[in-house]
C-alpha positions in Angstrom: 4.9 -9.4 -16.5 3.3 -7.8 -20.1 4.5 -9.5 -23.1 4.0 -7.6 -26.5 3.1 -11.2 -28.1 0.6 -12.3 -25.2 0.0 -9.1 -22.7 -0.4 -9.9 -19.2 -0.1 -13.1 -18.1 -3.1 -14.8 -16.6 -4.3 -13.7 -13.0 -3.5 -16.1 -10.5 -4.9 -16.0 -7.1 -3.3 -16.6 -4.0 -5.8 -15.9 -1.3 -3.9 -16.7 1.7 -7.1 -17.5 4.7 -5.7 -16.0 8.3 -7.8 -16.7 11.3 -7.8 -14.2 14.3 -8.5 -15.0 17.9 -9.3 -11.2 19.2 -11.3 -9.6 16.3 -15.2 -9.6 15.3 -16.2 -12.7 13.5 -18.5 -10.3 11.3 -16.0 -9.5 9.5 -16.6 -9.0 5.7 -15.5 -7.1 2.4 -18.4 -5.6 0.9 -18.6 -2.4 -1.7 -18.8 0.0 1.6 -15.4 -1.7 2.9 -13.8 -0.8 -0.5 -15.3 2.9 -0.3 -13.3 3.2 2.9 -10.3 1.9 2.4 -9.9 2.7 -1.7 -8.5 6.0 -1.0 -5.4 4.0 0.9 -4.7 1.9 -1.9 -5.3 4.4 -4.8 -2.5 6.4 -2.6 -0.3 3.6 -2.7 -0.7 2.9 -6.1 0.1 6.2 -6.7 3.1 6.1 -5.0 4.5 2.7 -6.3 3.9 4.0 -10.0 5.6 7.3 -9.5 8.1 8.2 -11.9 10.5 8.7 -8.8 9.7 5.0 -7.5 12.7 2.8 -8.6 11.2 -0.6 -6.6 7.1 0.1 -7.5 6.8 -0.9 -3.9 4.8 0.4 -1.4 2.8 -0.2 1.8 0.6 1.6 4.1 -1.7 0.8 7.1 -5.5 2.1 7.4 -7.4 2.2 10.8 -10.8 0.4 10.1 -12.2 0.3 13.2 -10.9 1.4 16.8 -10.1 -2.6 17.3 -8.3 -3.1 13.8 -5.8 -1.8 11.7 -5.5 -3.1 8.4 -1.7 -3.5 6.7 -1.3 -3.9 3.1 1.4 -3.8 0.5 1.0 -3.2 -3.2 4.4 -4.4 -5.6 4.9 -5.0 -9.1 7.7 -7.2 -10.8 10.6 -6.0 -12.0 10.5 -5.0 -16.1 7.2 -3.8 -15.9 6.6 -0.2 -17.1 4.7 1.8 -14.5 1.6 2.3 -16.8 1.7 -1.2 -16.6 2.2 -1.6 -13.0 -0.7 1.0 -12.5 -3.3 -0.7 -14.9 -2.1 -4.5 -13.1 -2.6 -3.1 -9.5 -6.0 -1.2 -9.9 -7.3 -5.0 -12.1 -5.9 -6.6 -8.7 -7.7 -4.2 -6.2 -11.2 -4.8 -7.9 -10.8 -8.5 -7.3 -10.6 -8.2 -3.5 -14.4 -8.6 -2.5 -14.9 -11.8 -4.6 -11.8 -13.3 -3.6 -11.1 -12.5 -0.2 -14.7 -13.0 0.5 -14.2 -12.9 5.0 -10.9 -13.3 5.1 -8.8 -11.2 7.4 -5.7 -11.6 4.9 -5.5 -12.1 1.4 -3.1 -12.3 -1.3 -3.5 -11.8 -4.6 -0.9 -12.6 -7.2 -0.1 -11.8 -11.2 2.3 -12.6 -13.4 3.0 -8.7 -12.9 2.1 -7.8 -9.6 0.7 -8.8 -6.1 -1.3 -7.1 -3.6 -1.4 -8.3 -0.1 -3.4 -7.4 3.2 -4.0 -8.6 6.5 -5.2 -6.9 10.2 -1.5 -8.4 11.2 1.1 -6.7 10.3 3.3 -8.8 8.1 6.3 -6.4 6.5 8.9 -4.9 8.6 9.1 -1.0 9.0 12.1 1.1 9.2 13.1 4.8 9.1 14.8 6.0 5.7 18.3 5.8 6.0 19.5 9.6 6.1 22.0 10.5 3.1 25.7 10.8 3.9 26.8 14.1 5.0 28.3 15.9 1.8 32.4 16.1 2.2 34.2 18.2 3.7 35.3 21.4 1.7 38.8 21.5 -0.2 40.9 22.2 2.9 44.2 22.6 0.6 45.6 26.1 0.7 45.1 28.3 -1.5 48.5 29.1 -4.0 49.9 32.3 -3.5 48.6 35.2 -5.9 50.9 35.7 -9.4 53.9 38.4 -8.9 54.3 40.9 -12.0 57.8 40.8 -12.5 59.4 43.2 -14.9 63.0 43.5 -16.3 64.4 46.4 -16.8 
């Protein structure tokens, strides 16, 4: 989280090594891998900072290759601003290559944020829950309309 006294607590990194039985051994994060897939995360960045996002939460898949997908997920604690959240999640993404290195999942976690991959996926997807039909209109009747009455 930032704190006005110390600013962002220190990074701490989580790499979390996965092994895979079915995928290319020459696998490996270099600048090019970034090109690709750094559209994908600025997009989820984007969308966890958004002034309409309430969780900053967000996650997103990206084909690499015609064998792999890779999943990710991009979160920032609660009681940080978004500009906040922003500026923590794009320091996080520029620490992939040198800390994942080859690895087909990593995690990396902040006092303010975390951003996670991996060619598994590792979050459950759902549809959005539709909003509740609006109610029923006023079914009451209506009164009757106001009689003139005059005395003679």
């Amino acid at each position: 989280k930032h704190n006005e006294k110390y600013g962002f607590f220190p990074l701490t990194i989580v790499p979390i090594p996965l092994s895979l039985t079915n995928h290319s051994s020459n696998w490996r994060w270099t600048y090019n891998t970034m090109d690709k897939l750094g559209s994908l995360l600025i997009n989820l960045t984007s969308e966890a900072t958004s002034e309409t996002s309430t969780v900053m939460f967000a996650t997103g898949y990206t084909q690499y290759t015609n064998l792999v997908s890779i999943y990710w997920l991009v979160q920032c604690t609660e009681g940080t601003s978004l500009a906040d959240c922003r500026t923590c999640l794009d320091n996080t993404r520029s620490q992939i290559p040198a800390t994942c290195d080859d690895a087909h999942g990593c995690e990396i976690v902040t006092g303010s944020c975390r951003l996670r991959y991996d060619t598994q996926l590792f979050y459950i997807t759902t549809e959005p829950t539709p909003s509740p039909p609006p109610p029923p209109p006023d079914s009451s009747p209506s009164p009757p309309p106001a009689r003139n009455s005059t005395r003679p």
